[in-house]
N, C-alpha and C positions, 0 to 999 in steps of 0.2 A: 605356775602358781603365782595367785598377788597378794603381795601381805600387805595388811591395812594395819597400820600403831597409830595408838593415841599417845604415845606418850609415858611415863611411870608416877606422873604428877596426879593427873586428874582423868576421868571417865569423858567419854566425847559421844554421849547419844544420840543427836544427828547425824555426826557420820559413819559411826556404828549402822542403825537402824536403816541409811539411806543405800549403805554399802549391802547391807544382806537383803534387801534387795534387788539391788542391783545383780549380784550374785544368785540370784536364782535363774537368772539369763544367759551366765556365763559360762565358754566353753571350758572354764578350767576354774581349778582350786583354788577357793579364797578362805587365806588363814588369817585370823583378825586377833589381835593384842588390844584388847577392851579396857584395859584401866580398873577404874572404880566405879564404870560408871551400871545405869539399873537397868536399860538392854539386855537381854538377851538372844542372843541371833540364832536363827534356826535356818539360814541357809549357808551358811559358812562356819568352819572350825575356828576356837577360839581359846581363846586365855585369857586369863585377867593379868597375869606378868607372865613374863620371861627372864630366865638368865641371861646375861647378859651374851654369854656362848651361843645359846637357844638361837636369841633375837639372829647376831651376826651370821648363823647358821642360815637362817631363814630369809634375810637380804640377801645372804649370796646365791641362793639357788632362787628368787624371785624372778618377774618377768619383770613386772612394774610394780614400783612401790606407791601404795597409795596412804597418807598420813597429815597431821597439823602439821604448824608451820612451825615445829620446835627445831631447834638447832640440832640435837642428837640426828634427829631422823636425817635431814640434810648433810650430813656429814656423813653417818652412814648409807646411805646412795651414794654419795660422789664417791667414797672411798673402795665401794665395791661396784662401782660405774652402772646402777639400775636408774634405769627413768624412774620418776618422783613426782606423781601430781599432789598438789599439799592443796589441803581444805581449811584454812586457817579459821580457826574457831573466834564467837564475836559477842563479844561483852556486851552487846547489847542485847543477846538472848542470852544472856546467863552464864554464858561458856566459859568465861577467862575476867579476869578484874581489868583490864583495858583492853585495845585493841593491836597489839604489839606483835599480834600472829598476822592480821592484816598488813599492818606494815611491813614486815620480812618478807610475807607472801606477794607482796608489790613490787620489793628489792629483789626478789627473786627469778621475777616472771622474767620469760626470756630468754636465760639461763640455758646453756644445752643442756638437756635432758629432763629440763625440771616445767611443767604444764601447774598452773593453778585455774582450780574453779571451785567455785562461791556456792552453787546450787546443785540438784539432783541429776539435773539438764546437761549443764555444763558436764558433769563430773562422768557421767555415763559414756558422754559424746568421746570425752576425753580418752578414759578407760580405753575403750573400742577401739578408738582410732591408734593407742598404742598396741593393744594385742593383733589388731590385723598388720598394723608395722613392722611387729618384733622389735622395736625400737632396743636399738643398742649402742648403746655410746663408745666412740671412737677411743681404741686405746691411747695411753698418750700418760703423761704423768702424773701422779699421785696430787690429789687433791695440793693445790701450791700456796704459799704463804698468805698471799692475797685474802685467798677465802680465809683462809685461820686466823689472820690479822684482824679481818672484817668482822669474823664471830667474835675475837677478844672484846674489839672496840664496843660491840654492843654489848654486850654481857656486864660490861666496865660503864659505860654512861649511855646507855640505849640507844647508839644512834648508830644506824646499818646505812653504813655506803662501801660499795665496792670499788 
């Protein structure tokens, strides 16, 4: 299964709308957490929230995660070690009031387990290339202070260095 979140803030109709269909190609179940946004998908299962049980539920039995570039979703991947390709949404179509999911999504690339892509292209190639991988991240220890230091620091004065 791949779960797609936007988030609990706001609706994310591009990658909603890019994901279902993309999903209609896919050998397997995609459960999508839609937000607020006016999307609605008809080739994948959806929600507009989840509890927070739900959500965690649905990370852990995921293949790959695919989501914005919000810090919850990031933390939940690493803490339940799913790959994570992030679409970080772009204030210049409307999506978010600056560009601060781009920025994360920059500080992020590279990352083991975490793929970002921008477009349709990208994002499919992506997808693909982790479900024929099975991409699974090396056991090893609980997400480490580093990362949590790094979410603190941005959240406190927006600046993301690891």
């Amino acid at each position: 299964m791949i779960l797609v979140t936007v988030g609990t803030q706001l609706g994310f109709d591009r990658l909603i709308r890019l994901m279902d269909e993309i999903a209609l190609h896919l050998p397997t179940t995609v459960v999508a957490q839609i937000g607020a946004g006016s999307f609605i998908p008809r080739n994948m299962q959806y929600h507009r929230s989840l509890e927070p049980s739900r959500f965690l539920e649905l990370v852990e039995n995921a293949r790959v995660i695919v989501g914005h570039a919000g810090v919850g979703t990031v933390l939940a991947a690493e803490k339940y070690r799913k790959p994570l390709i992030v679409f970080p949404r772009s204030a210049g179509l409307g999506e978010h009031r600056n560009d601060h999911q781009a920025a994360t999504a920059s500080a992020l690339a590279g990352r083991q387990g975490i793929s970002v892509a921008t477009d349709r292209d990208e994002l499919e190639r992506t997808l693909r290339r982790g479900l024929r991988s099975e991409l699974e991240l090396p056991l090893g220890p609980k997400p480490g202070p580093s990362l949590l230091a790094a979410v603190a620091r941005f959240v406190e004065t927006g600046e993301l260095a690891f």
